[in-house]
C-alpha positions in Angstrom: 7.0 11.6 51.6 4.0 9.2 51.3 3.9 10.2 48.0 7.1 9.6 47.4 6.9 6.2 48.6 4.3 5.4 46.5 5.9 6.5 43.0 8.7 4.7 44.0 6.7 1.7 44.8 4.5 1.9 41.3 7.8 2.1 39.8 9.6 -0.9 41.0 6.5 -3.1 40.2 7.0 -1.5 36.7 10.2 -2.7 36.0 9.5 -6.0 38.0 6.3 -6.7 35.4 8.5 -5.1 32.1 11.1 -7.7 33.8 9.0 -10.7 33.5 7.4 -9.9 30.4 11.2 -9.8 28.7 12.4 -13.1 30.3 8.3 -14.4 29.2 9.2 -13.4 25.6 12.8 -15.2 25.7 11.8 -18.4 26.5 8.5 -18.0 23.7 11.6 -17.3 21.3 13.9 -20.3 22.6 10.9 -22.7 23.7 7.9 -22.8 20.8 4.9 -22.6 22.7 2.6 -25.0 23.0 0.1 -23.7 20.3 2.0 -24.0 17.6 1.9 -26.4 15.2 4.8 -29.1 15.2 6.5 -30.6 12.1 4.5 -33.3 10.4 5.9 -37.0 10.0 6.4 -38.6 6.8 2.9 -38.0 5.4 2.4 -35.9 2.3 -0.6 -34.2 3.1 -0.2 -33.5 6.2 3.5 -32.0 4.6 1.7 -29.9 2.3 -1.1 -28.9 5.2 1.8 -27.3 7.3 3.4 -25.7 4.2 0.6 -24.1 3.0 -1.7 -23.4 6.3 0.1 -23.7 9.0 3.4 -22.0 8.3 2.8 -21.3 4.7 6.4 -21.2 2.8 5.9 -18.3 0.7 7.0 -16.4 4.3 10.3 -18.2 4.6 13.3 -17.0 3.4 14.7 -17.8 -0.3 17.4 -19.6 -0.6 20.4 -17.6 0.1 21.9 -15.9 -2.7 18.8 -16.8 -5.1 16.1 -14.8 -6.1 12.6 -15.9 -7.6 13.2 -17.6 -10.8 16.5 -18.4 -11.2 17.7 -21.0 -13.8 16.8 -24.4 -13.1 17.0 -27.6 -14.9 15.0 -31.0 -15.3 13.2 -32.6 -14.0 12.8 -29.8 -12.2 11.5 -27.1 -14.7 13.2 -24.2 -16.2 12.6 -21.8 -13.4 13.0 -22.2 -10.2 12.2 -20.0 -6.4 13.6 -21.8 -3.8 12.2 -21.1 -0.2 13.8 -22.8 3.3 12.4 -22.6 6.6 14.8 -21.1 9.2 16.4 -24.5 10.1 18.1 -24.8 6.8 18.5 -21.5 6.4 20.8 -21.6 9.0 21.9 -24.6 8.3 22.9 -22.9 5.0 23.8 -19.7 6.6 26.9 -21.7 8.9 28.0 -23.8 5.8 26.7 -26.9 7.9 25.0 -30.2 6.9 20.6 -29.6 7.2 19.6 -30.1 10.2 17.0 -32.1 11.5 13.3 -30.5 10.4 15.1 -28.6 7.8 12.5 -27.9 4.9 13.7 -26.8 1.0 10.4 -25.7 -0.8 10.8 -25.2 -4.6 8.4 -24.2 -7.2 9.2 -25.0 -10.6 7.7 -22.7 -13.5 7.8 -22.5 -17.0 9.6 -20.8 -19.0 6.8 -18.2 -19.3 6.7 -18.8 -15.4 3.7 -20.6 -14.9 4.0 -22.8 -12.1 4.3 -26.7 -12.9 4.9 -28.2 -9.7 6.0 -27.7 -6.1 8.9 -30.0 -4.9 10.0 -30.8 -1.2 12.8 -31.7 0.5 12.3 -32.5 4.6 15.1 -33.9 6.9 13.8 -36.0 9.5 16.5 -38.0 11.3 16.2 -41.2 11.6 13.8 -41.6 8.2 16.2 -42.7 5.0 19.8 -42.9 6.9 20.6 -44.5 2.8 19.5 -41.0 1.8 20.4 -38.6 4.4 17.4 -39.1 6.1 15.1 -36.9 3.6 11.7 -37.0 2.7 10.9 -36.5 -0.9 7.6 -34.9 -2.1 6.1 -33.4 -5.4 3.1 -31.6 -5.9 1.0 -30.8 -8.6 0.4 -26.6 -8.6 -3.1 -27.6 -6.9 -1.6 -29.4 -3.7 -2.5 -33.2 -5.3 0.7 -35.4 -3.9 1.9 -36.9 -7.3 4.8 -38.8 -5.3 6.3 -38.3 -2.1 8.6 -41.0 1.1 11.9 -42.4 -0.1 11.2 -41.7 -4.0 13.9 -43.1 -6.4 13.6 -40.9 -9.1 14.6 -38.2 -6.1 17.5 -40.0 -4.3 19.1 -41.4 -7.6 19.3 -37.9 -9.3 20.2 -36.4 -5.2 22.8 -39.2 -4.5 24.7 -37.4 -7.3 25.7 -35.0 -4.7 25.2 -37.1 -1.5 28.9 -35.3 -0.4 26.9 -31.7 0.0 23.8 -33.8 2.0 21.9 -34.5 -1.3 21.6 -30.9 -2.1 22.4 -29.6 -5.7 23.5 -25.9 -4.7 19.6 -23.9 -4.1 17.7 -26.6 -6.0 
């Protein structure tokens, strides 16, 4: 019977610990913990640090429906892979506008696929309400910022398509 008791016993505290441990993991998945790194302001380094180091882009998803180099056009380059963190994938995913911290990471190649450039795309509410609150940024293949914040050049060629938030469908 003492036996018994005991199995019983080491069971319940089992389940109790498994218990905590799922409800522990639920609120990691729902609450970011504390360790990880938060969304930069509107600084292009720092941008590019997270991208690269912190939560490097080449681990997102591609833009839905697009695979690595699909057609692109200027200024952009000729080929394009477009990658978006999982706020705008979703975003994308539920035919919604980006939400806030939504990134859109594209590398433009060559037509022999040799990467020319790395443009960004960053939704930060509250940054460019004129622009749909994004914050532009182009990189040279080696990380240099060659322009980046509210850049003309960006929102005037965007603005042709301020209806669908600025984005031209994946690029």
């Amino acid at each position: 019977m003492k036996k018994c008791l005991t199995a019983v016993f080491v069971l319940m505290a089992a389940y109790f610990i498994l218990g905590c441990l799922s409800v522990a993991n639920a609120i990691h998945e729902t609450i970011p913990s504390e360790t990880q790194i938060p969304l930069p302001g509107p600084e292009a380094v720092k941008l590019n640090e997270y991208i690269t180091k912190h939560n490097p882009y080449t681990s997102w998803n591609l833009w839905p429906g697009k695979g690595k180099y699909y057609k692109g056009s200027e200024p952009h380059g000729s080929l394009l892979t477009a990658f978006v963190n999982d706020n705008a994938y979703y975003s994308i995913r539920d035919k919604k506008m980006m939400s806030d911290g939504s990134l859109i990471v594209l590398e433009n190649y060559s037509p022999d696929k040799r990467l020319i450039a790395v443009t960004v795309m960053y939704k930060m509410k509250g940054y460019n309400p004129q622009a749909g609150d994004w914050f532009w940024a182009k990189y040279s293949p080696g990380g240099k910022v060659e322009t980046s914040g509210k850049a003309k050049s960006c929102i005037e060629c965007h603005a042709t398509k301020k209806e669908n938030d600025y984005i031209h469908d994946g690029k």
